[in-house]
C-alpha positions as a Markdown table, in Angstrom:
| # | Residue | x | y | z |
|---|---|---|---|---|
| 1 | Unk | 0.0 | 0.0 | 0.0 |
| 2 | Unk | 1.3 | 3.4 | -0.7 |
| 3 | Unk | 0.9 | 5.9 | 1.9 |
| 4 | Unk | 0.4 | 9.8 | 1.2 |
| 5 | Unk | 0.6 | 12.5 | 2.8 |
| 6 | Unk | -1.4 | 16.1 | 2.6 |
| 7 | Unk | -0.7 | 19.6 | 3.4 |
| 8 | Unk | -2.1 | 22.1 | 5.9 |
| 9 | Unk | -4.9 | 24.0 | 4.3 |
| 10 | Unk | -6.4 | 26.8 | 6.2 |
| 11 | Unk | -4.9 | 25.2 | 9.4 |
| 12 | Unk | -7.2 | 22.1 | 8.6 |
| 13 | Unk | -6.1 | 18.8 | 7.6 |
| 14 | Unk | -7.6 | 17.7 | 4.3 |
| 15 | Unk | -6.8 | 15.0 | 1.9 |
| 16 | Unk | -7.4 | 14.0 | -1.6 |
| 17 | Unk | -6.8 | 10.4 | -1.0 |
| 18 | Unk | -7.7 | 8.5 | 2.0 |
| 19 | Unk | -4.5 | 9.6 | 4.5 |
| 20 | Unk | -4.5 | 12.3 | 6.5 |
| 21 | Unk | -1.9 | 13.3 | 9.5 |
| 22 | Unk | -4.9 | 12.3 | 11.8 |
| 23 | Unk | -2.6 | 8.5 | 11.1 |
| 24 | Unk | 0.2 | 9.6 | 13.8 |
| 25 | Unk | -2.4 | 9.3 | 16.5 |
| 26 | Unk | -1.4 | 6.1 | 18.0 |
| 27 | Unk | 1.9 | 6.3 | 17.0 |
| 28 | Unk | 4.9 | 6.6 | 19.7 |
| 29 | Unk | 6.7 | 9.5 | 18.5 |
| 30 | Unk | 10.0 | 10.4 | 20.5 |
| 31 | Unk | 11.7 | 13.7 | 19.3 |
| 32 | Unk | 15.5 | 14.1 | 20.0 |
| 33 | Unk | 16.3 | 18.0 | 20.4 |
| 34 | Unk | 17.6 | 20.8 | 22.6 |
| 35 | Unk | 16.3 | 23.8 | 23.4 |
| 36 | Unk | 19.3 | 26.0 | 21.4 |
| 37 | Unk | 18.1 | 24.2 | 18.3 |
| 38 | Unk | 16.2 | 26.5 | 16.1 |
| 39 | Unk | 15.1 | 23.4 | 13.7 |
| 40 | Unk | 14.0 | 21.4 | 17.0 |
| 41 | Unk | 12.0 | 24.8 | 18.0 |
| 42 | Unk | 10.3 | 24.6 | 14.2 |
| 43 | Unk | 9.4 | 20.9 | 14.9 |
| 44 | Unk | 8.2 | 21.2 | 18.1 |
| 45 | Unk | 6.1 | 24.4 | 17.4 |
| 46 | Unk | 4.6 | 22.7 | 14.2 |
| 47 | Unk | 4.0 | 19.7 | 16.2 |
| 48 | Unk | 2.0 | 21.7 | 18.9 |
| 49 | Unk | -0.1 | 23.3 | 16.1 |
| 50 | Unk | -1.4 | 20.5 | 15.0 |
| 51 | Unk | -2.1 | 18.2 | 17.9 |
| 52 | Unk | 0.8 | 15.4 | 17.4 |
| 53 | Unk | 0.9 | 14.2 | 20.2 |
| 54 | Unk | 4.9 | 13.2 | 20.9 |
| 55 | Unk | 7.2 | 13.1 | 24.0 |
| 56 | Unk | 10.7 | 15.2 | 23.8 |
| 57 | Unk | 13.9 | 13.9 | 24.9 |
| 58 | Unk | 16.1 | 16.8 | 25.3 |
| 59 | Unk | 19.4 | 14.9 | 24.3 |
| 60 | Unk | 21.3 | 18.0 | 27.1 |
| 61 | Unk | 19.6 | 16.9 | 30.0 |
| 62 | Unk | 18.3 | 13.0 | 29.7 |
| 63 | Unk | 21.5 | 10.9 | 30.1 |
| 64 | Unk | 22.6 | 8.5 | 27.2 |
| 65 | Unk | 20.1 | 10.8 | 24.8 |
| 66 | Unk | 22.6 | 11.8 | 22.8 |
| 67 | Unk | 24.5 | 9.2 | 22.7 |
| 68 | Unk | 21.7 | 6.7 | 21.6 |
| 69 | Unk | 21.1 | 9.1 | 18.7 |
| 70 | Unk | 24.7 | 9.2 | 17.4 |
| 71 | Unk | 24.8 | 5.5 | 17.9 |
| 72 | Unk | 21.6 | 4.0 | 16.3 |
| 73 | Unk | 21.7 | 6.9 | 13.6 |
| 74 | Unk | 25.4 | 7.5 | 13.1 |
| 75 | Unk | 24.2 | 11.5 | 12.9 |
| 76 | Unk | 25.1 | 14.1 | 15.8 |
| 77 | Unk | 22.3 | 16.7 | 14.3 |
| 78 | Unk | 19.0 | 17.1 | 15.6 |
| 79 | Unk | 16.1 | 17.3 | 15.6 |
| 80 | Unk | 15.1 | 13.2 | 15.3 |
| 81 | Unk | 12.2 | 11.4 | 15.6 |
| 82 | Unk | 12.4 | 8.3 | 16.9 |
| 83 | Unk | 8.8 | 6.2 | 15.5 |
| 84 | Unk | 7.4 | 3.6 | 17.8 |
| 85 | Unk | 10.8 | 3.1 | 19.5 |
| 86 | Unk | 12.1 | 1.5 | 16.4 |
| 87 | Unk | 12.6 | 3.6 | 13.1 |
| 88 | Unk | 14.0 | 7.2 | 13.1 |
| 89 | Unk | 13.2 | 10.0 | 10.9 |
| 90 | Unk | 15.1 | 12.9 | 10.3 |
| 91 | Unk | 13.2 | 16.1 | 12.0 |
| 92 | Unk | 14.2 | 18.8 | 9.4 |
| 93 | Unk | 15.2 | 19.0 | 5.7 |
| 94 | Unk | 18.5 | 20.6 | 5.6 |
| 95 | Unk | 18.0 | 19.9 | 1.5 |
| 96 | Unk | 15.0 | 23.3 | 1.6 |
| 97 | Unk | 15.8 | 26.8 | 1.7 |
| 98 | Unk | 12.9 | 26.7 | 4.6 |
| 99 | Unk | 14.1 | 23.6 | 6.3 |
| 100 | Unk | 10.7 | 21.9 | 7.1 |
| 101 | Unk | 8.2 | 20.5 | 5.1 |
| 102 | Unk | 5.2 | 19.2 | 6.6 |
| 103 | Unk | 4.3 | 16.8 | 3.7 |
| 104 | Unk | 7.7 | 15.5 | 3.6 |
| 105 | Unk | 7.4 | 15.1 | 7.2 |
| 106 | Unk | 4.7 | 13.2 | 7.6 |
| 107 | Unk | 5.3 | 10.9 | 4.7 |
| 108 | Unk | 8.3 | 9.8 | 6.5 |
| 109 | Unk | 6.9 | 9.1 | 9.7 |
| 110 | Unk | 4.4 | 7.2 | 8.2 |
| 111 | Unk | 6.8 | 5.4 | 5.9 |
| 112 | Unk | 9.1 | 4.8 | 9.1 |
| 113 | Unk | 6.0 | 3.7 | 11.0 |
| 114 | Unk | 5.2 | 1.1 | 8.1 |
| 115 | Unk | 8.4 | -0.2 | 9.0 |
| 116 | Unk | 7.8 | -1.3 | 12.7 |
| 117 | Unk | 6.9 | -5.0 | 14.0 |
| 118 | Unk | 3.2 | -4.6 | 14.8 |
| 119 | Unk | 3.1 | -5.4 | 18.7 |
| 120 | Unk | 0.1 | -6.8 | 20.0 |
C-alpha cells in the first residue's frame, strides 16, 4: 500500500486520497532535540499546532540521549524522531531553503511507522 501525505490548508487537515496526519495518533513519537536548536524549536512548534501528540527527549539533559542518537543513527544533528521506538526520521530538511516540510514530514513518519513489527 502506498501511503500519502497532505498539506495544511487553512490550518485544517484535508486529503485527496484516504491519509491524513490524523494516522500519527497512536503512533509513539519520540523527538530528540535541545532547546538552542532553532530546527528542533520549528518541529516542536509545528507539532503543537497541530495536535501530534509526541514526547521530547532533550538529548542536554536525559542521560545516554545523545549518545543513543549518534549511535543508532550514526548522525550528531538534531532534531530526530524516533517512531514507535524503532525507526528514526530525520526532523528537518537541511536539502530546503525553509528547512521543514510538513508533507515531507509526515510521509516519513508514516513510511518509518510502516516499517515497525506490529506489537500486539
Amino acid at each position: 500500500m502506498t501511503v500519502q501525505a497532505v498539506f495544511p490548508k487553512g490550518g485544517v487537515w484535508y486529503s485527496q486520497g484516504m491519509v491524513t496526519p490524523v494516522l500519527l495518533q497512536g503512533l509513539d513519537l519520540q523527538v530528540y532535540s535541545a532547546a538552542w536548536c532553532g530546527d528542533c524549536r520549528r518541529l516542536e512548534r509545528w507539532l503543537g499546532e497541530n495536535q501530534v501528540a509526541h514526547r521530547k527527549v532533550d538529548i542536554e539533559h536525559t542521560e545516554g540521549a545523545a549518545e543513543r542518537l549518534e549511535q543508532e543513527t550514526g548522525k550528531r544533528a538534531i532534531p530526530f524522531i524516533l517512531v514507535n521506538g524503532e525507526r528514526w526520521v530525520r526532523g528537518y530538511h537541511r536539502e530546503l531553503s525553509g528547512r521543514f516540510d510538513p508533507k515531507t514530514l509526515v510521509q516519513e513518519i508514516l513510511d518509518a511507522a510502516s516499517q515497525c513489527p506490529e506489537t500486539t
